[in-house]
N, C-alpha and C positions, 0 to 999 in steps of 0.2 A: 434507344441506346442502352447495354448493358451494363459499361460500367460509368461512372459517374464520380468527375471531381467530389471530394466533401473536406470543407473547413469549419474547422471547430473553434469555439469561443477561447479565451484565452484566461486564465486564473492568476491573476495577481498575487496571490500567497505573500505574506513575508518571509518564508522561510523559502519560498524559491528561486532560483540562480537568475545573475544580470547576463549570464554566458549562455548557455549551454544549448536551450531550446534556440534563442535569437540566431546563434552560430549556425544551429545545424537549418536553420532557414534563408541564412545567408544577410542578416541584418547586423547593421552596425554594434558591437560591443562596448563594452559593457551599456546592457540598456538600462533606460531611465527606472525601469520600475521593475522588480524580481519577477521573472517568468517561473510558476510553478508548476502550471499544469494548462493542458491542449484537452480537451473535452472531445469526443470523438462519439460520438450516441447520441440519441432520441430521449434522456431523460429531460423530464421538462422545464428544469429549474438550467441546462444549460444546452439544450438540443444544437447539434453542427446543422448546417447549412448544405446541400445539395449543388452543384457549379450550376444547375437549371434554375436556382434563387429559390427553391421549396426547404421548408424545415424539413429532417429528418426525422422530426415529433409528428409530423404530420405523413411522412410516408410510411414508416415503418413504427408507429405510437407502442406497439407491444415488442419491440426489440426486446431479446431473454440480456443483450449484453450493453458493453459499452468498454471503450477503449480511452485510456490516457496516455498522453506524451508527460512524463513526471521527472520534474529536477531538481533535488533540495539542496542547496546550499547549507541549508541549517536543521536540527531536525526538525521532525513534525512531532506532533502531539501523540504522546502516549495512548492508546484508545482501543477497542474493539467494535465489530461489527456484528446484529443480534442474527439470529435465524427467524427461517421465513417465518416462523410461531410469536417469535418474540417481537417482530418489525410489524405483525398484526395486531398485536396487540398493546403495542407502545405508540402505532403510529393511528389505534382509535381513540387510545384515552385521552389524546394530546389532542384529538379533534372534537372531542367529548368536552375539552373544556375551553375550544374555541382559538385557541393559539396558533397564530396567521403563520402561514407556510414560512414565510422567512423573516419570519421573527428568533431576533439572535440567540434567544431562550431553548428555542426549537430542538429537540434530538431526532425525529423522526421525520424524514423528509417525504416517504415513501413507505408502503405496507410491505415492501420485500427486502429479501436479504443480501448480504455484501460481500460473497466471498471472494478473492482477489487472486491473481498471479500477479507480480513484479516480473517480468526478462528484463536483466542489468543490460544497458547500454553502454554505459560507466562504472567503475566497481561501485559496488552498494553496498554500505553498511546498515544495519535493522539490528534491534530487537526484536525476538519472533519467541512469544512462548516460556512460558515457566521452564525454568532450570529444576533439576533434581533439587528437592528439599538439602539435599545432604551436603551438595555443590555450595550453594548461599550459607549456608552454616558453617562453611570453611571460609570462605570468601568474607563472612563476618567476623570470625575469628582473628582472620589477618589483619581487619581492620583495628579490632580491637580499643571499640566505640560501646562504652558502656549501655547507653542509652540505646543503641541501634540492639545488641547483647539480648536488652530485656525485652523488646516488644518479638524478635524475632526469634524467641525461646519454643515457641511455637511448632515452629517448624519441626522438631524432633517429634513430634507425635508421629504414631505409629502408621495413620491414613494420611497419605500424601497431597489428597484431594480437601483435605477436613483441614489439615495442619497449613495449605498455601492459603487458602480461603482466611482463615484465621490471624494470620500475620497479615495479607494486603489488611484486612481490617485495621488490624493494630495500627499499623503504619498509618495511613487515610483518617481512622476516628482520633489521633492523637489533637490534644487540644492546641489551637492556635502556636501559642507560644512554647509548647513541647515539640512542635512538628517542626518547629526554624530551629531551635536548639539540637535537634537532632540531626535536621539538614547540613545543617553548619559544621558540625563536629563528624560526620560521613565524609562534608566535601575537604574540609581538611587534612583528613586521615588518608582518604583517596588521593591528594598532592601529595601526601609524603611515604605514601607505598608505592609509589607509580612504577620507580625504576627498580624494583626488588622483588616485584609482581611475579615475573617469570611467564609462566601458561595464562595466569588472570592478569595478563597487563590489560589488557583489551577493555578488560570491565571496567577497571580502576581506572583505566585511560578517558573510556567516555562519561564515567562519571564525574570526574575529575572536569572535560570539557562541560557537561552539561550545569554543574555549578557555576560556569563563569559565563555560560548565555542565560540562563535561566536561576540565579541567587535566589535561594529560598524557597525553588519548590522541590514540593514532595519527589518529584516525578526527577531527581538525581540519583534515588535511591533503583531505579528502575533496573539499572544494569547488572544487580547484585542479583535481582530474585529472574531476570528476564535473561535468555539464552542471546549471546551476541553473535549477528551472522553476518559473515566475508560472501557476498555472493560475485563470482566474477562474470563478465559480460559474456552475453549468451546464454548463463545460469537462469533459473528461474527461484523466486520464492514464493511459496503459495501459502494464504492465510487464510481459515478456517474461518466461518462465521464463531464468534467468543474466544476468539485467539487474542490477546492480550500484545500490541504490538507497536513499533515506533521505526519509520524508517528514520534515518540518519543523516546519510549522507549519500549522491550520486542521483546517477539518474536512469531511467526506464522507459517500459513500456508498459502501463498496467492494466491488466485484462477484467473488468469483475460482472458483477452479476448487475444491472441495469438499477443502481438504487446511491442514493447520496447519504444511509445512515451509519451517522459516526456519534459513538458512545466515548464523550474524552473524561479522561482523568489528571494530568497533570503535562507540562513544558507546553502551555498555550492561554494566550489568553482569550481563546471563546468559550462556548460556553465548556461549564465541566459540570456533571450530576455523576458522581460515586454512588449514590445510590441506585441509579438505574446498571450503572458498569457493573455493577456486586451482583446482579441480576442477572446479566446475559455471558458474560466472561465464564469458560471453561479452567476449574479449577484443577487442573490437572499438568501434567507432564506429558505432552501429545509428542507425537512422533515427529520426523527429522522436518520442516519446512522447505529445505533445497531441493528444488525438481530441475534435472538436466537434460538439456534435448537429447531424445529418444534418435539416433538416426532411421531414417526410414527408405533411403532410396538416396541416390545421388542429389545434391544439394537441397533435399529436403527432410526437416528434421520436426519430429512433434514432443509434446509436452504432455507430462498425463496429469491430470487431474482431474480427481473427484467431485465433479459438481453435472450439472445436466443444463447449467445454462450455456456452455460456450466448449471451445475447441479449440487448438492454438497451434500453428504450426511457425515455423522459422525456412524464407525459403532462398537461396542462394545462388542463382540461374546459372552465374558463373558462364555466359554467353547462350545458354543454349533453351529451350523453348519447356516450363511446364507449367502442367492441367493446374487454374488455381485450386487447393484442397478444397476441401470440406462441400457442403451442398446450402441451398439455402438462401439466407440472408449474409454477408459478409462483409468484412471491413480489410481492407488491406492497406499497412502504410509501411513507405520504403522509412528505412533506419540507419542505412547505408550506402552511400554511390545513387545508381540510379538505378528502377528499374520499370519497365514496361507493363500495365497491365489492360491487358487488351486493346492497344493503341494508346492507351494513356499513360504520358511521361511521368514519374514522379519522383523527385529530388527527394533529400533527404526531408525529414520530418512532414513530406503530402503524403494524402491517403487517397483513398477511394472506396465508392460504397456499390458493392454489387446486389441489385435486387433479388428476390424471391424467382424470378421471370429470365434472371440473367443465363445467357447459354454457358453450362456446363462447361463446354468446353472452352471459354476464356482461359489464357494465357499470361504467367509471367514471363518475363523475357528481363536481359540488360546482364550486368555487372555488379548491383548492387546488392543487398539486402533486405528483406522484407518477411513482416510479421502478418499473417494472416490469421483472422478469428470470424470463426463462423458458427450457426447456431449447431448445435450438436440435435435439434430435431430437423432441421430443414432437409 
């Protein structure tokens, strides 16, 4: 057979929704325990399942990708993901000194890199990426937080790269009781700008919320130095490996590169090494994050991005019969309504895995919606 039921393990997160995945599977709401994330790939710390009862670690062990069903309710952890250079060499030193694969200490779960797409299913709020120095400079002004004033004085230097690097430090090396005293006096000042805001509500706004889920960490201050993005559904956000980032709020579909390593810095309590983050994070002002479906044909619409592990299309039958894209190994899961892939029915939130072997010419068909990701060498 060429194509093939696949169900994936389920991620309990705290920060993910008791609605949203359970719903779009047609299970009783609100569920008992936060649904945050559907695991869709071959990586081995959470490989899905094949409908023939085989792992999909064990059929396709070198898959380039891997797919998530993703819904926060609350947000995630501030954090970036390293490049393939830095995920070799962070995830030998960590084996160099014997520190068990999931041990909670752990940053490196895997020797590759994590770059990601988000397609909003729901609106998505994120953090995505350094703001212009010149932005947060004004954004601090309005606050008009002595304390927050002197570490991020910084930023006026003349190299953008030199002068962000410089302030995350300040901010992060501040001692113990200097870093609540500032937190404190940020999350303040962000409740009582909030409605005078105008253009920087949005920052003020989530950092304002982030102080009241998270009292006292660093990572409130996130919204001042980090770009805030409105992605709407069908939007895409795509994260660079050392992109500095925090989704927020909504839910998805998240496309990345076959690897679980996450470098956290602050809003989480697992682990966090700032020293290793200061290491791989891009200290820069990178280009827009929002990627839009491309149309390409009637009801078929693609995503560009810059990577060579994967390939992502958006496909919308809308009754009538086509070729699934790409070549290869693939994953396909319906998002919306229902649709058919190669005789195989699937509701919202089912997928299906097409092998290496699969004929070409398999078929979406139906009414619904569906995301398709394939390897871009197959």
């Amino acid at each position: 057979m060429s194509v093939l039921g696949l169900e994936g393990p389920v991620r309990h997160y705290a920060w993910g929704s008791r609605t949203v995945l359970p719903a779009m599977l047609g299970l009783d709401v609100p569920a008992q325990q936060p649904w945050a994330e559907i695991w869709l790939g071959a990586h081995p710390d959470g490989a899905a399942r094949l409908s023939d009862g085989r792992s999909l670690a064990d059929v396709a062990p070198d898959l380039s990708f891997m797919v998530k069903l993703l819904a926060a309710a609350e947000p995630l952890s501030v954090q970036a993901h390293p490049s393939r250079e830095q995920a070799r060499e962070g995830f030998a030193a960590e084996e160099a000194l014997g520190i068990p694969h999931r041990a909670p200490h752990r940053s490196y779960k895997d020797a590759n890199h994590k770059p990601e797409l988000l397609v909003a299913l729901t609106p998505v709020e994120a953090l995505c990426g350094f703001r212009d120095p010149a932005e947060t400079l004004r954004l601090v002004g309005l606050l008009d937080v002595p304390r927050l004033t002197a570490v991020t004085a910084v930023l006026a230097g003349p190299d953008p790269r030199t002068a962000l690097r410089a302030a995350f430090a300040a901010v992060t090396g501040l001692p113990a009781d200097e870093r609540a005293a500032l937190v404190g006096e940020v999350a303040a000042a962000c409740h009582a700008h909030q409605v005078e805001a105008g253009p920087d509500a949005g920052a003020l706004d989530w950092a304002a919320r982030l102080a009241t889920t998270y009292p006292g960490d660093p990572g409130i201050v996130a919204p001042l130095f980090l770009r805030v993005i409105h992605v709407a559904p069908g939007e895409g956000v795509f994260v660079r490996s050392g992109v500095l980032h925090a989704y927020l709020h909504g839910a998805g579909v998240e496309v990345q590169a076959s690897s679980d390593n996450v470098l956290r810095g602050a809003l989480t309590p697992k682990h966090i090494d700032v020293r290793e983050l200061m290491r791989v994070v891009r200290f820069e002002v990178g280009p827009d994050p929002l990627v839009r479906p491309r149309p390409l044909g009637p009801g078929v619409d693609g995503y560009d991005v810059p990577v060579d592990d994967f390939a992502v299309w958006r496909i919308r039958p809308a009754g009538r019969q086509h070729p699934v894209p790409g070549a290869g190994r693939r994953i396909v899961v319906c998002v919306e309504g229902e649709v058919a892939v190669g005789g195989l029915v699937l509701p919202p939130a089912r997928s299906a895995f097409l092998p290496g072997t699969a004929d070409h010419r398999v078929t979406i068909a139906g009414t619904g919606t569906a995301l398709v990701t394939a390897e871009r060498s197959g």
